[in-house]
PyMOL CGO cylinders between C-alpha atoms (Angstrom):
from pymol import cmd
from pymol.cgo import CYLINDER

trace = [
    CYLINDER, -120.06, 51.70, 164.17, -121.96, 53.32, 161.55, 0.3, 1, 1, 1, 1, 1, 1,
    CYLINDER, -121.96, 53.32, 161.55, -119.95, 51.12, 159.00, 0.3, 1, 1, 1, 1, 1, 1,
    CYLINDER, -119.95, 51.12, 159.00, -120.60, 47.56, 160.40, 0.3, 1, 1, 1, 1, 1, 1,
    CYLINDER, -120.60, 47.56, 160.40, -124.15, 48.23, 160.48, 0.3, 1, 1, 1, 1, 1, 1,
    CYLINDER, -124.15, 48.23, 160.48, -124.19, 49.28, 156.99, 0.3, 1, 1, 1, 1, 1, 1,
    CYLINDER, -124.19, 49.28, 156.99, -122.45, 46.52, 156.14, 0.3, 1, 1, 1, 1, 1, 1,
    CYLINDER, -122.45, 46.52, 156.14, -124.95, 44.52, 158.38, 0.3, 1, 1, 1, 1, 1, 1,
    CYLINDER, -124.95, 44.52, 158.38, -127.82, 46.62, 155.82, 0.3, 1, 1, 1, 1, 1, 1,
    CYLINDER, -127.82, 46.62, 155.82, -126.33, 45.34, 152.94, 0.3, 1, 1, 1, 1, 1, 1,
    CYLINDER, -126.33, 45.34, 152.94, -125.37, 41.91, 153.56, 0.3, 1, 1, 1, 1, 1, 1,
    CYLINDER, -125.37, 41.91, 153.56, -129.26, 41.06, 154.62, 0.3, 1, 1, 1, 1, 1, 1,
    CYLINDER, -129.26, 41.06, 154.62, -130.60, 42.77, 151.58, 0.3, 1, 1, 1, 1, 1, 1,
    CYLINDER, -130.60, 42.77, 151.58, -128.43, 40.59, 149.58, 0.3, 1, 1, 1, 1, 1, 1,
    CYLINDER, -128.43, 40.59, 149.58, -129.01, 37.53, 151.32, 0.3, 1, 1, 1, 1, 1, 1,
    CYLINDER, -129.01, 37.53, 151.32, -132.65, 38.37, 151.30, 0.3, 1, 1, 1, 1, 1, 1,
    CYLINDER, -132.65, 38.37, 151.30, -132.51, 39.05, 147.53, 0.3, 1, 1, 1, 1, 1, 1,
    CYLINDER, -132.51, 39.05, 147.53, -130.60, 36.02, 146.91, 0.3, 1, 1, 1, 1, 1, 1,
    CYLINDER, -130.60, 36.02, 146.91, -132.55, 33.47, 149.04, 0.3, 1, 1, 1, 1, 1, 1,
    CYLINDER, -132.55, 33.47, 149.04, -135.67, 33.30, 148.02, 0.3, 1, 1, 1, 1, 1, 1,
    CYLINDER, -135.67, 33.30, 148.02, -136.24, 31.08, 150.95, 0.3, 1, 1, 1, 1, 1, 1,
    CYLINDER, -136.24, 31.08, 150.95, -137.91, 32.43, 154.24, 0.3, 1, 1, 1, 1, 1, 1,
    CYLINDER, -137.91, 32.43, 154.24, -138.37, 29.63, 156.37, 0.3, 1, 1, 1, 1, 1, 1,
    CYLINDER, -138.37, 29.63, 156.37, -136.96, 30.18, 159.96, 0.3, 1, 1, 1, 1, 1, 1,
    CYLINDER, -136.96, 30.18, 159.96, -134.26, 27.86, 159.53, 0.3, 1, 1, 1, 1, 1, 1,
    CYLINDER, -134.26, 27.86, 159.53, -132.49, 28.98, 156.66, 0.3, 1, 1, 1, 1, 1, 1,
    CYLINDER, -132.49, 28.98, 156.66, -133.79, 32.72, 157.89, 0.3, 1, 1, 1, 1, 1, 1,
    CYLINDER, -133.79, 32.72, 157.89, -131.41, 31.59, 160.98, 0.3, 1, 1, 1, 1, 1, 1,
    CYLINDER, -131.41, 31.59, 160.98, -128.58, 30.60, 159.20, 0.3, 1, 1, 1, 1, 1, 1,
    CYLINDER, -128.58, 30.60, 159.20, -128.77, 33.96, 157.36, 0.3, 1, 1, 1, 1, 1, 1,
    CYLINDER, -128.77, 33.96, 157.36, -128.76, 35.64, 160.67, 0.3, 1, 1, 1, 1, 1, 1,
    CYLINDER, -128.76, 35.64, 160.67, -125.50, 33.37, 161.54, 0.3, 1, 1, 1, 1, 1, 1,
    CYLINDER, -125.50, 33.37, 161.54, -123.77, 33.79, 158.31, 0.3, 1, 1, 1, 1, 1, 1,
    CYLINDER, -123.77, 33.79, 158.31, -124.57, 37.62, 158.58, 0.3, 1, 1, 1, 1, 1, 1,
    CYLINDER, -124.57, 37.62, 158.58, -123.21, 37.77, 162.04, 0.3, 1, 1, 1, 1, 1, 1,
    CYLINDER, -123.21, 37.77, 162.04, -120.20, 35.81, 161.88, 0.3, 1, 1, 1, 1, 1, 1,
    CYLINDER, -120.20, 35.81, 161.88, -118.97, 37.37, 158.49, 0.3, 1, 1, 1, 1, 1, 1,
    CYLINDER, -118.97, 37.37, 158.49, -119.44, 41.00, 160.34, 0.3, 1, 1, 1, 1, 1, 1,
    CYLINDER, -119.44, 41.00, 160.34, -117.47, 40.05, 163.37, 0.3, 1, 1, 1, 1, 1, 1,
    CYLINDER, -117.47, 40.05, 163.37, -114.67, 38.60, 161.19, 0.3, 1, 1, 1, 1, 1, 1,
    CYLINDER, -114.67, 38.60, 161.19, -114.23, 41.80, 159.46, 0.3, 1, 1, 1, 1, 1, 1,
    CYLINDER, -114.23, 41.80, 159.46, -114.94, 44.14, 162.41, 0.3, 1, 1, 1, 1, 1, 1,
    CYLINDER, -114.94, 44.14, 162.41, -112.01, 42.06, 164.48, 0.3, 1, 1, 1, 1, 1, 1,
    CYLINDER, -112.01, 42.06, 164.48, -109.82, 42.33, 161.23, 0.3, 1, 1, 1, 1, 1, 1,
    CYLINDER, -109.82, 42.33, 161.23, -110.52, 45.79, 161.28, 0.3, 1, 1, 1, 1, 1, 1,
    CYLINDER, -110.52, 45.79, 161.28, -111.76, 46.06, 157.43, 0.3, 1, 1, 1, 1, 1, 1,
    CYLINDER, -111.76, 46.06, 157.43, -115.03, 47.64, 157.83, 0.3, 1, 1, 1, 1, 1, 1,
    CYLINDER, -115.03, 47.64, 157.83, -114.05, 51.43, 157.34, 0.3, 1, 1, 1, 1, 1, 1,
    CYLINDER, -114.05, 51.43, 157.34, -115.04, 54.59, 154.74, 0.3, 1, 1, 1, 1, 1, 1,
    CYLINDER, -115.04, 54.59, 154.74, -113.22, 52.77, 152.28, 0.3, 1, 1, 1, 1, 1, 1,
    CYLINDER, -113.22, 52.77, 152.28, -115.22, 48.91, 152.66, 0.3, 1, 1, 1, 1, 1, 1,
    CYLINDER, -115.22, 48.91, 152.66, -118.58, 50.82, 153.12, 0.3, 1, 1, 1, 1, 1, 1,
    CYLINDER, -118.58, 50.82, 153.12, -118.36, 54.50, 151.09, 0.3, 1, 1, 1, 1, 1, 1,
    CYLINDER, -118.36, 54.50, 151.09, -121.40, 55.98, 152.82, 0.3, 1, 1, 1, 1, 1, 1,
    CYLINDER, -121.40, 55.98, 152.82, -119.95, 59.22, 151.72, 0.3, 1, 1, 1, 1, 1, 1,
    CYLINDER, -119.95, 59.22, 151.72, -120.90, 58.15, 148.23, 0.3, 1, 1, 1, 1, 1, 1,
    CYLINDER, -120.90, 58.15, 148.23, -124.21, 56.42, 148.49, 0.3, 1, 1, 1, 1, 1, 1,
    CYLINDER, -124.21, 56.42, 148.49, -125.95, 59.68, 147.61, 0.3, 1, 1, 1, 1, 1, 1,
    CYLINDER, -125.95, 59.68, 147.61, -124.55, 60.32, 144.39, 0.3, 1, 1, 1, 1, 1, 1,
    CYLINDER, -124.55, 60.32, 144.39, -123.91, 56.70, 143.14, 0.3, 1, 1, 1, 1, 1, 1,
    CYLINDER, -123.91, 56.70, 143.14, -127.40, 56.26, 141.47, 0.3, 1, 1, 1, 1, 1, 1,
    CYLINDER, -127.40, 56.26, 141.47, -126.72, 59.17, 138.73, 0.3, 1, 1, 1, 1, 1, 1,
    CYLINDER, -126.72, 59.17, 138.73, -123.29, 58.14, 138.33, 0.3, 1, 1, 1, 1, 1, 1,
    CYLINDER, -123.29, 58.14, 138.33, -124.50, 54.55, 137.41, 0.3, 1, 1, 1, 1, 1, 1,
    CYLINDER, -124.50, 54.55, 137.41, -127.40, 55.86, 135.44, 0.3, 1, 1, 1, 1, 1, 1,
    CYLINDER, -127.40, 55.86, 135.44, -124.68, 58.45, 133.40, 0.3, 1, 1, 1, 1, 1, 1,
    CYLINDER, -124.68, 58.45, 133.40, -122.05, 55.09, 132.92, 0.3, 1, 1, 1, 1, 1, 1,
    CYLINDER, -122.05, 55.09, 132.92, -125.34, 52.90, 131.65, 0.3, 1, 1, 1, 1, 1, 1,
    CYLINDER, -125.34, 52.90, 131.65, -126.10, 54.79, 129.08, 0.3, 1, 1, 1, 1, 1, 1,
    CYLINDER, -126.10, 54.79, 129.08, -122.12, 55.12, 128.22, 0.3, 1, 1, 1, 1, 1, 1,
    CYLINDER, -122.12, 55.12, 128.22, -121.99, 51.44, 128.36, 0.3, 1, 1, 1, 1, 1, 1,
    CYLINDER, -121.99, 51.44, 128.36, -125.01, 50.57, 126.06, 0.3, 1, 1, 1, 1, 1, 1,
    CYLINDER, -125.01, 50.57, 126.06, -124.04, 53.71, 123.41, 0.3, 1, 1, 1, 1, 1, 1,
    CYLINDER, -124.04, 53.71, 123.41, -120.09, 51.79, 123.47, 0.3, 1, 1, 1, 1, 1, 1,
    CYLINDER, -120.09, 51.79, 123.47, -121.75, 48.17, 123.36, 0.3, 1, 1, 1, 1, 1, 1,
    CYLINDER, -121.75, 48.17, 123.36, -123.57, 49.82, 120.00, 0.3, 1, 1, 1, 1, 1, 1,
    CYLINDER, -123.57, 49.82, 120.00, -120.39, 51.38, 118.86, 0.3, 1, 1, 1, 1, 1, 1,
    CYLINDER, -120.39, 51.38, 118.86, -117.81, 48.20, 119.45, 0.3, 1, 1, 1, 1, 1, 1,
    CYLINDER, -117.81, 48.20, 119.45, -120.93, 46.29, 117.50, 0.3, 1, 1, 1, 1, 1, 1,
    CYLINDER, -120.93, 46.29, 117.50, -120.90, 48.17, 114.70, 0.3, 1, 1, 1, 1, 1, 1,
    CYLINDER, -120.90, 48.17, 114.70, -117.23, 47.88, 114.14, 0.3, 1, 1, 1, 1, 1, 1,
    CYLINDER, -117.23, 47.88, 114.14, -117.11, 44.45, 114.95, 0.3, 1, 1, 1, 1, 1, 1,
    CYLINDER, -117.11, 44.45, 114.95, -119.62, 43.94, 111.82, 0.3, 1, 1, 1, 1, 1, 1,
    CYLINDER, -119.62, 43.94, 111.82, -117.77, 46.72, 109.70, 0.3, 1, 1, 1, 1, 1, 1,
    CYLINDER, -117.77, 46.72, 109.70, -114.36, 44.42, 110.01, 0.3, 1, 1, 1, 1, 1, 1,
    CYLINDER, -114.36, 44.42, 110.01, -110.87, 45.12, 110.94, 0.3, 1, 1, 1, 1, 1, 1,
    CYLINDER, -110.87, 45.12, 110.94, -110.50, 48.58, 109.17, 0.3, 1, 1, 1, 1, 1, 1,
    CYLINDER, -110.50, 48.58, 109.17, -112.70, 49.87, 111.96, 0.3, 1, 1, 1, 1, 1, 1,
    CYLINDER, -112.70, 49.87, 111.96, -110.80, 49.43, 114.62, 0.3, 1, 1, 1, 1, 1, 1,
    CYLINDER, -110.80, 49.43, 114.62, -107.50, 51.21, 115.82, 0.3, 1, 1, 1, 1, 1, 1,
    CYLINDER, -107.50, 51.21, 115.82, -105.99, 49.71, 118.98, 0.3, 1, 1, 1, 1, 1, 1,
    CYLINDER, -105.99, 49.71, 118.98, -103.78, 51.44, 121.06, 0.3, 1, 1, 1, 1, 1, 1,
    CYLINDER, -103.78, 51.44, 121.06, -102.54, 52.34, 124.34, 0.3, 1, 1, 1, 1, 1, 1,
    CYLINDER, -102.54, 52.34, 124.34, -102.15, 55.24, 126.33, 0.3, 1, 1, 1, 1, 1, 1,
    CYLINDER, -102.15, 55.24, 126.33, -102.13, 56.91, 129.67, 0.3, 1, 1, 1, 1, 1, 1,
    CYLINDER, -102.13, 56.91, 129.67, -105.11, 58.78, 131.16, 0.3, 1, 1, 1, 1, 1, 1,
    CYLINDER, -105.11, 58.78, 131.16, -104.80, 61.17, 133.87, 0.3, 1, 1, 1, 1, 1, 1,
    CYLINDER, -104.80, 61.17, 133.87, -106.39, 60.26, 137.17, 0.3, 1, 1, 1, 1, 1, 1,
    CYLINDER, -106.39, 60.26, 137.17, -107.60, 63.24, 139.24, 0.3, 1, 1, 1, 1, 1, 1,
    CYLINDER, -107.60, 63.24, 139.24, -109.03, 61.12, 142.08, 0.3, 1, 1, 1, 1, 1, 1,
    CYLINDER, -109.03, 61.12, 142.08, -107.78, 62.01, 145.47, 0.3, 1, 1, 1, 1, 1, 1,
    CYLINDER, -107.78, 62.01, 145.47, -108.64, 58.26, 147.49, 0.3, 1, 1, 1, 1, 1, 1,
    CYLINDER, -108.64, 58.26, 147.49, -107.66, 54.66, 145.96, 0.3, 1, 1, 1, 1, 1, 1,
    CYLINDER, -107.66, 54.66, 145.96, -111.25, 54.52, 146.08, 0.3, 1, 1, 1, 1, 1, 1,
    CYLINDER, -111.25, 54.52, 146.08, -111.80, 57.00, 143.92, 0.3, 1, 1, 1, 1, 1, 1,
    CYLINDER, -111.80, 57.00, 143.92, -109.07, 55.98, 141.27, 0.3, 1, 1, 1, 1, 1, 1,
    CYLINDER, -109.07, 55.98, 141.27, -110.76, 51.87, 141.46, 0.3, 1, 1, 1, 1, 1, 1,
    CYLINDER, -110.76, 51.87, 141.46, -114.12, 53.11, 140.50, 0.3, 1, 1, 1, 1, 1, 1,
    CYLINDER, -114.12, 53.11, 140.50, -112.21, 55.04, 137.39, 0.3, 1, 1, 1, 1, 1, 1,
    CYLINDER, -112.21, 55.04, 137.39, -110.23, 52.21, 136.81, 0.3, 1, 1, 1, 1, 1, 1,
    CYLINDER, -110.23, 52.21, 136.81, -113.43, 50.01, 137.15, 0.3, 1, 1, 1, 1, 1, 1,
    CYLINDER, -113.43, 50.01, 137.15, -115.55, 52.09, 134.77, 0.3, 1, 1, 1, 1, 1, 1,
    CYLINDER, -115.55, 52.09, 134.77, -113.10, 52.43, 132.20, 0.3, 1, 1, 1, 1, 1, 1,
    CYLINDER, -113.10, 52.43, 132.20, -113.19, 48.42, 131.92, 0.3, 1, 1, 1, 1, 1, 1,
    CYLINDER, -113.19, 48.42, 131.92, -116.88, 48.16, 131.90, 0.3, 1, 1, 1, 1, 1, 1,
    CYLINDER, -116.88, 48.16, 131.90, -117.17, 50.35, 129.25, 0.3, 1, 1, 1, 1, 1, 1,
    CYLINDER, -117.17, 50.35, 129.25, -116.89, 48.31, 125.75, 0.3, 1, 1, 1, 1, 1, 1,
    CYLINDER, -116.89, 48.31, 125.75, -113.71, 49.05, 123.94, 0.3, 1, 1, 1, 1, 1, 1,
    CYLINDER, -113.71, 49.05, 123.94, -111.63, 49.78, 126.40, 0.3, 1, 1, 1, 1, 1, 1,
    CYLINDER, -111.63, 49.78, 126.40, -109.41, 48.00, 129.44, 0.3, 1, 1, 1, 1, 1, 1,
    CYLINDER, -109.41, 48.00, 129.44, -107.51, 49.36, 132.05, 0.3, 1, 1, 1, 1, 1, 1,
    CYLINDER, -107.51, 49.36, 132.05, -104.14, 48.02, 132.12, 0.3, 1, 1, 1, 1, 1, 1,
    CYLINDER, -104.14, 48.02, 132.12, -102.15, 49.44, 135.02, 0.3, 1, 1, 1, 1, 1, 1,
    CYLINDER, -102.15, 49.44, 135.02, -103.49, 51.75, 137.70, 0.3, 1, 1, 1, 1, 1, 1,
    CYLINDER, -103.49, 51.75, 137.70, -100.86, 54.32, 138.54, 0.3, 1, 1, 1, 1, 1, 1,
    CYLINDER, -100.86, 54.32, 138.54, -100.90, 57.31, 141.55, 0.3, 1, 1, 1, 1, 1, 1,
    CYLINDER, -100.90, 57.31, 141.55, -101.99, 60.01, 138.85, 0.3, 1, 1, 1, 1, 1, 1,
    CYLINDER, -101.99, 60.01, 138.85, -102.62, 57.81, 135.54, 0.3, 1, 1, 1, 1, 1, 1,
    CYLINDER, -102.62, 57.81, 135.54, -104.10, 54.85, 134.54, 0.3, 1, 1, 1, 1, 1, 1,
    CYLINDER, -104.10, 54.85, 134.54, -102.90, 52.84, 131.71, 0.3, 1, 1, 1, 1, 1, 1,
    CYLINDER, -102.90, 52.84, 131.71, -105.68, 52.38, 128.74, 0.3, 1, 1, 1, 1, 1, 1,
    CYLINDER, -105.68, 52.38, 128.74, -105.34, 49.59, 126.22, 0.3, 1, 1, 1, 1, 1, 1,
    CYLINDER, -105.34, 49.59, 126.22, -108.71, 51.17, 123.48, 0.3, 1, 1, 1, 1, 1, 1,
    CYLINDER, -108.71, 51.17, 123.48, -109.96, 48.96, 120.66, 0.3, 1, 1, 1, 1, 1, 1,
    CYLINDER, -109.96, 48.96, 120.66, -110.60, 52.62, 118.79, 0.3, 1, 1, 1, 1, 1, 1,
    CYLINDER, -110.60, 52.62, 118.79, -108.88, 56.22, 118.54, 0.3, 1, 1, 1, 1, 1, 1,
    CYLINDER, -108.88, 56.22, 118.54, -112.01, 57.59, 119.06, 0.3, 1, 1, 1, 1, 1, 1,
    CYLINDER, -112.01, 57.59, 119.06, -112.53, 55.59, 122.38, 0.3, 1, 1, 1, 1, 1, 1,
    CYLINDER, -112.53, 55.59, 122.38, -109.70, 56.89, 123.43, 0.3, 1, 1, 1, 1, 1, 1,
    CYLINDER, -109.70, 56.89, 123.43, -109.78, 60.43, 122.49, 0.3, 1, 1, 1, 1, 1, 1,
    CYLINDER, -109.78, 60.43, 122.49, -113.57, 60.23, 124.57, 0.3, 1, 1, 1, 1, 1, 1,
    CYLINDER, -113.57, 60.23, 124.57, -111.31, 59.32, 128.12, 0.3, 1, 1, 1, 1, 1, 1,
    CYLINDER, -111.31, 59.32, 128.12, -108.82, 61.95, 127.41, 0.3, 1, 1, 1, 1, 1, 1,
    CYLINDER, -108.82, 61.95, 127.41, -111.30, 64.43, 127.26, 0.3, 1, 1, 1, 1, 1, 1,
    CYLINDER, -111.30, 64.43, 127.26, -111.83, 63.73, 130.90, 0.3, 1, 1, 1, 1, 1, 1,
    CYLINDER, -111.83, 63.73, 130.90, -115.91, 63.38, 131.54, 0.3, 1, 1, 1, 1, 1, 1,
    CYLINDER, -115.91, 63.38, 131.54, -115.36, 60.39, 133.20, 0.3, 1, 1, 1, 1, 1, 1,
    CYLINDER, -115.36, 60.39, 133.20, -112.50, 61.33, 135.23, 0.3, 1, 1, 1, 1, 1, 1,
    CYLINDER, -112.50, 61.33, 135.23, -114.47, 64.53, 136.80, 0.3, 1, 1, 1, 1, 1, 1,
    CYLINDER, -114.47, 64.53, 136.80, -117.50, 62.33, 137.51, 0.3, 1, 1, 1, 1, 1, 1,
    CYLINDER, -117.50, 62.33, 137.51, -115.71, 60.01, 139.37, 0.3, 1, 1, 1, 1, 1, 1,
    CYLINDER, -115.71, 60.01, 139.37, -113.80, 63.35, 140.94, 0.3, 1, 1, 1, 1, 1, 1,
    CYLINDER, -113.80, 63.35, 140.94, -117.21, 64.49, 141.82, 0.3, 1, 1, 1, 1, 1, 1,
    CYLINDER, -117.21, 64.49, 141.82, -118.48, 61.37, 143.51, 0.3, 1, 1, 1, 1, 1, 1,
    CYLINDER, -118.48, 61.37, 143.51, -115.64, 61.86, 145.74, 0.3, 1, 1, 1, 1, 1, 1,
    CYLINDER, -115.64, 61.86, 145.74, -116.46, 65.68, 146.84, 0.3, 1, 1, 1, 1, 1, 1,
]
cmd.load_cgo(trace, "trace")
């Protein structure tokens, strides 16, 4: 129960945010739209710890703030080779080791890798995820696993 009315939570903040409308008619369509997109996923049975994470809402804000300012320092980085030309860059691709216990866990690893500039994930495996890096150095940065026990710790 605690999950669907999360979900309710979030799905009126963001159709709130979104609107920018507040007359009662679209108001009441916002209440419908809410309402009828909950019950379809409470009677397909979706709405569980892995659809809503509560468990992580606490500790998601420092995460994000700790991948921000990995994300603008690699946007910086992939800049300056981009301007310094094709002797900058080394592509490659290796595995990374994925210490995650719950898919969860591994999809926000998998899902920071890619938003972090230089680097894709390819293939998400049980224990590994497959990295395609634009550098060696972007590379050598995963391996030496910050990420990986962040996301690890997000899931404690």
């Amino acid at each position: 129960m605690k999950h669907t009315a999360s979900v309710t939570l979030v799905l009126t903040a963001i159709w709130l945010a979104n609107s920018g409308h507040y007359t009662a008619l679209l108001l009441g369509f916002g209440v419908v739209s809410i309402a009828l997109v909950v019950w379809i996923g409470h009677r397909m049975d979706v709405v569980d710890h892995e659809s809503q994470p509560l468990h992580l809402t606490g500790k998601l804000p420092g995460y994000y703030l700790w991948l921000l300012k990995n994300i603008i320092a690699s946007n910086i980085d992939v800049v300056r080779r981009a301007w310094v030309g094709p002797s900058a860059i080394s592509p490659q691709f290796e595995t990374v080791p994925a210490d995650q216990k719950t898919d969860i866990g591994r999809v926000i690893y998998a899902n920071s890798i890619n938003l972090t500039p230089g680097t894709l994930s390819v293939e998400v495996g049980e224990d590994t995820i497959l990295v395609h890096s634009l550098t060696r150095e972007g590379m050598v940065s995963l391996k030496s696993g910050e990420m990986n026990r962040r996301v690890c710790g997000l899931e404690e």
